[in-house]
C-alpha positions as CSV (number, residue, x, y, z in Angstrom):
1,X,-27.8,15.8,-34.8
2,X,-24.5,14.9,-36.6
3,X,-24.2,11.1,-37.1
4,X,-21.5,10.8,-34.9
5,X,-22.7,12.4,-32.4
6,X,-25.7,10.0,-32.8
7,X,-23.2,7.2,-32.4
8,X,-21.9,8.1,-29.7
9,X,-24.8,8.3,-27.4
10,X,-26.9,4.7,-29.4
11,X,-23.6,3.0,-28.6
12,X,-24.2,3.4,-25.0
13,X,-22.2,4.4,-21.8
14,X,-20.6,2.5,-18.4
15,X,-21.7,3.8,-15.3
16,X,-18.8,3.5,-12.6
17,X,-19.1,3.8,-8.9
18,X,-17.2,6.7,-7.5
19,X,-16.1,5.2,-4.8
20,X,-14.6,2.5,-6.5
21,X,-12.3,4.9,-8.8
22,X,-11.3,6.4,-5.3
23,X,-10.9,3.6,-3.2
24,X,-10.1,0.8,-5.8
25,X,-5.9,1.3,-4.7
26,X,-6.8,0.3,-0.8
27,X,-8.6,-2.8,-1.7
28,X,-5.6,-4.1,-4.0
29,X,-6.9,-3.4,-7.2
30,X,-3.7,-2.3,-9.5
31,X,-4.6,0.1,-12.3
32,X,-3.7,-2.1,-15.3
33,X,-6.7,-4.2,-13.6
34,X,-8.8,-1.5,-13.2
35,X,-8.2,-1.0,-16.9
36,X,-9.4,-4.5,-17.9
37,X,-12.0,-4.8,-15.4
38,X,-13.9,-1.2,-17.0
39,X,-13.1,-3.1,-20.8
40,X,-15.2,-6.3,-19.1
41,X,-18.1,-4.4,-17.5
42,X,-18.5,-2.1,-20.9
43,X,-19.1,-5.4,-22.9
44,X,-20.9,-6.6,-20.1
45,X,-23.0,-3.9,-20.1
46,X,-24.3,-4.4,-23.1
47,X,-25.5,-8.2,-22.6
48,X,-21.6,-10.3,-23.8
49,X,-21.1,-12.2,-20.1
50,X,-18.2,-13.7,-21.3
51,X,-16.4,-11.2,-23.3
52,X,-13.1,-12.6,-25.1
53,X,-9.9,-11.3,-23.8
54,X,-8.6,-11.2,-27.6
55,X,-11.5,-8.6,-27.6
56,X,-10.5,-6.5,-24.2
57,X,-6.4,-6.8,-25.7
58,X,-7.2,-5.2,-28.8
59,X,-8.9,-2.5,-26.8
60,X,-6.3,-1.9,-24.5
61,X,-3.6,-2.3,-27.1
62,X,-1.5,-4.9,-25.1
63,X,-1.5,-9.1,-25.8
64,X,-4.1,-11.3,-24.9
65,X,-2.0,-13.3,-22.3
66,X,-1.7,-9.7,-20.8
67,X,-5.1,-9.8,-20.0
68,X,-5.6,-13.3,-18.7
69,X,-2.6,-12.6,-16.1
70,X,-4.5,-10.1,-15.0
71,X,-7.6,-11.7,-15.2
72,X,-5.9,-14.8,-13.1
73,X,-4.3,-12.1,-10.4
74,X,-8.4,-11.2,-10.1
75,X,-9.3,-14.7,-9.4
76,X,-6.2,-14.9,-6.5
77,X,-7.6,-12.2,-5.2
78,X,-11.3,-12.8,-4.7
79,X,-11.9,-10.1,-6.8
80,X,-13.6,-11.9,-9.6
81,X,-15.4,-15.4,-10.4
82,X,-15.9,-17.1,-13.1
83,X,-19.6,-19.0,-13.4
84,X,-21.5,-21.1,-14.8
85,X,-25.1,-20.7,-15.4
86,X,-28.3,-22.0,-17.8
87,X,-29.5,-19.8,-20.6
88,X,-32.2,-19.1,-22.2
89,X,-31.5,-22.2,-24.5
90,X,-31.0,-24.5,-21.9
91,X,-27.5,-24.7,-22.3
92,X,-24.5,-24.3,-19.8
93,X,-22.8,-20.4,-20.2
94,X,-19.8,-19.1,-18.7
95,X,-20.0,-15.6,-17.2
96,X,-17.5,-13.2,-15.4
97,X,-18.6,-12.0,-11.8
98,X,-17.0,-8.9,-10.3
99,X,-19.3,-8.8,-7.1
100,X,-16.0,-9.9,-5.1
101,X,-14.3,-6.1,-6.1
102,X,-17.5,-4.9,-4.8
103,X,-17.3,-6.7,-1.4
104,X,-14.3,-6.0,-1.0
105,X,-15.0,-2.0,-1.5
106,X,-18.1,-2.3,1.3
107,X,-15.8,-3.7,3.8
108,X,-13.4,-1.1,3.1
109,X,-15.7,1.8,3.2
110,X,-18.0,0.3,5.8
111,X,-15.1,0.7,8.4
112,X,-13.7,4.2,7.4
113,X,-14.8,6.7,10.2
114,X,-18.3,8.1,9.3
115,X,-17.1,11.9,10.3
116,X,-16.1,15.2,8.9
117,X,-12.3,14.1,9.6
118,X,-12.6,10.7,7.0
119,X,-11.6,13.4,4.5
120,X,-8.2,14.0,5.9
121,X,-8.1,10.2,6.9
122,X,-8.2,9.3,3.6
123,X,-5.3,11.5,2.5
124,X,-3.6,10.1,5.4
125,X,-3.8,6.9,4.0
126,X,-2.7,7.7,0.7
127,X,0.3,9.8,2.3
128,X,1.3,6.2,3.7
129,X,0.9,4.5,0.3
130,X,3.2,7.1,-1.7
131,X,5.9,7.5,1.1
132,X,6.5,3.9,1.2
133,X,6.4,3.5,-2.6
134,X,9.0,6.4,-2.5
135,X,11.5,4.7,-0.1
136,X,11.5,1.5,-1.8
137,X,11.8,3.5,-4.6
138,X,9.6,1.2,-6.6
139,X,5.7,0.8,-7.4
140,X,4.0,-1.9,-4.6
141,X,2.5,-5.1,-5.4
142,X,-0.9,-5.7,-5.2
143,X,-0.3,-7.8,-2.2
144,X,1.9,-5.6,-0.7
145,X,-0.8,-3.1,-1.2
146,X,-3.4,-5.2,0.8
147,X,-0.9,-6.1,2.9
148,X,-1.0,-2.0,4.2
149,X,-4.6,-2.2,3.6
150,X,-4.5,-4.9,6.6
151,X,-2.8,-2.4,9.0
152,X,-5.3,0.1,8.6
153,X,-8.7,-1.8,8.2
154,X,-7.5,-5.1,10.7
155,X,-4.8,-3.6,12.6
156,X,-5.7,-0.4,12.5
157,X,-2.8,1.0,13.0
158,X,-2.5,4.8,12.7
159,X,-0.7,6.6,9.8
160,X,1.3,8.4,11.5
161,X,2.8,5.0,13.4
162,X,2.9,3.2,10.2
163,X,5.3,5.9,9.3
164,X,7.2,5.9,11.8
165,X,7.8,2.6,11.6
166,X,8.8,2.9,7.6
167,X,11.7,5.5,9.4
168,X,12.9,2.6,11.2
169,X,13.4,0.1,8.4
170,X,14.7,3.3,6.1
171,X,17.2,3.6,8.9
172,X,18.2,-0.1,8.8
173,X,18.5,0.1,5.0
174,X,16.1,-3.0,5.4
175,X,13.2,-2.2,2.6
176,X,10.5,-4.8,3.0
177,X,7.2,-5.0,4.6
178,X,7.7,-7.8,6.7
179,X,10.2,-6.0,8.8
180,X,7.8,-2.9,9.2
181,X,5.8,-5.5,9.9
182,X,7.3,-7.0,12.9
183,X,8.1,-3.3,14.1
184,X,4.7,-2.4,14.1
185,X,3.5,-5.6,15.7
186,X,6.8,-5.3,18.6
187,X,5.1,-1.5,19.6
188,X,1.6,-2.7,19.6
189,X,2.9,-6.1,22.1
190,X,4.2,-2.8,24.1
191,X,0.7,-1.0,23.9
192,X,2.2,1.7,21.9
193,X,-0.9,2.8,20.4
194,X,-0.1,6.4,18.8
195,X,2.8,8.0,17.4
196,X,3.1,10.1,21.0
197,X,3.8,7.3,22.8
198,X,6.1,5.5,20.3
199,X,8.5,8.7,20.3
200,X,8.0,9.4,24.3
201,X,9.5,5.0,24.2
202,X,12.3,6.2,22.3
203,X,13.6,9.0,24.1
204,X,12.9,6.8,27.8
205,X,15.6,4.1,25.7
206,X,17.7,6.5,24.9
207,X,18.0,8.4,28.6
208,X,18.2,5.1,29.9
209,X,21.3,4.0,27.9
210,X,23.1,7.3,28.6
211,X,22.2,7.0,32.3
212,X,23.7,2.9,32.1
213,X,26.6,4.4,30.3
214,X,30.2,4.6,32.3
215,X,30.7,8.5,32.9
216,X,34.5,9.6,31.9
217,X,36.9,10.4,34.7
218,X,38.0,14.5,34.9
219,X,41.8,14.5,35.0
220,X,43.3,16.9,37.1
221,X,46.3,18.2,38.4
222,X,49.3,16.3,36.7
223,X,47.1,14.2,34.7
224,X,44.8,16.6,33.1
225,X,45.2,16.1,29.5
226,X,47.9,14.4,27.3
227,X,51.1,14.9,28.4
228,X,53.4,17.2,25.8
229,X,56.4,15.7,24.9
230,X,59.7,17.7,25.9
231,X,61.1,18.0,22.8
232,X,60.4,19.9,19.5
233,X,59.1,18.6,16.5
234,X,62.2,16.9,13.8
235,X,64.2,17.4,16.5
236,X,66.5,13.8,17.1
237,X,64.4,12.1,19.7
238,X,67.4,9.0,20.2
């Protein structure tokens, strides 16, 4: 076998869950976090518990206090601890604990609809991620990505409302998701519960105004239409 070949395979190899790589967007992990938290688990992997970040930086190519934001954004998240513990010498060790990401994924995936339709639920949800991202016309923080998280998993909201209700703010030029926010939570006060009944609201509003509305008068006789004035135009009118 050629030597590096050999290398490669002695020097080991991280084993990722799936379902984290496909899910880790929903549960506000960004991808400059997944980046450092796959750096953390390799060294991990192969026995450093409290890998330096001066390490993890030089990997990544970026500055060590690049790393410990993100490592700190972890922490306010719940997404990683930091621990202490006794080692085999007796003495007091630091270690990183990801178990929170992994919590975090259960929940998630423990209430996503065990059926042949989760597929297309899925994409669904994603749809809603990009076409927000699209109207703000900038990338979502990782709270504002729990945040949607929250309507689906909490609120469960449907996508297609959730969209709907991004229309509305679009059409008030108002691009936040507090006001989407208080949209969705106005429809769901009014148990409107799907798309349906949100648009069948809408058009009841709208026949209703119409119907409030003062109907114009028909002119007939002398008074239909604007009178015409008797004389021609640039003609002396004093």
């Amino acid at each position: 076998m050629e030597s590096l070949a050999a290398a490669l395979i002695n020097d080991g190899q991280t084993t990722i869950a799936n379902a984290l790589l496909t899910h880790y967007r929903e549960i506000g992990v960004t991808n400059d976090e997944l980046l450092v938290y796959l750096q953390f688990k390799r060294l991990m992997d192969q026995g450093n518990q409290f890998p330096d970040a001066a390490v993890i930086a030089t990997s990544l190519g970026e500055d060590t206090n690049a790393v410990f934001q993100r490592l700190h954004e972890m922490l306010a998240k719940k997404l990683l601890t930091i621990e202490s513990i006794t080692g085999e010498d007796q003495k007091i060790h630091d270690r990183y604990n990801f178990d929170g990401l992994y919590d975090k994924l259960a929940v998630a995936l423990k209430k996503q609809p065990q059926e042949p339709t989760a597929a297309s639920t899925e994409n669904m949800r994603q749809k809603v991620f990009t076409a927000i991202q699209t109207e703000f016309g900038r990338d979502l923080s990782p709270i504002e990505m729990e945040s949607i998280s929250k309507w689906f998993d909490e609120d469960h909201y449907e996508p297609e409302v959730i969209e709907l209700a991004l229309r509305e703010a679009v059409l008030r030029q108002v691009y936040n998701l507090t006001y989407m926010d208080r949209i969705l939570l106005n429809w769901q006060k009014r148990n409107l519960k799907t798309a349906s009944q949100v648009e069948a609201e809408r058009q009841r509003s709208i026949e209703k105004r119409l119907n409030s509305a003062p109907q114009p008068q028909r002119q007939t006789g002398d008074n239909a239409g604007p009178k015409i004035p008797l004389f021609k135009l640039g003609e002396d009118q004093s």
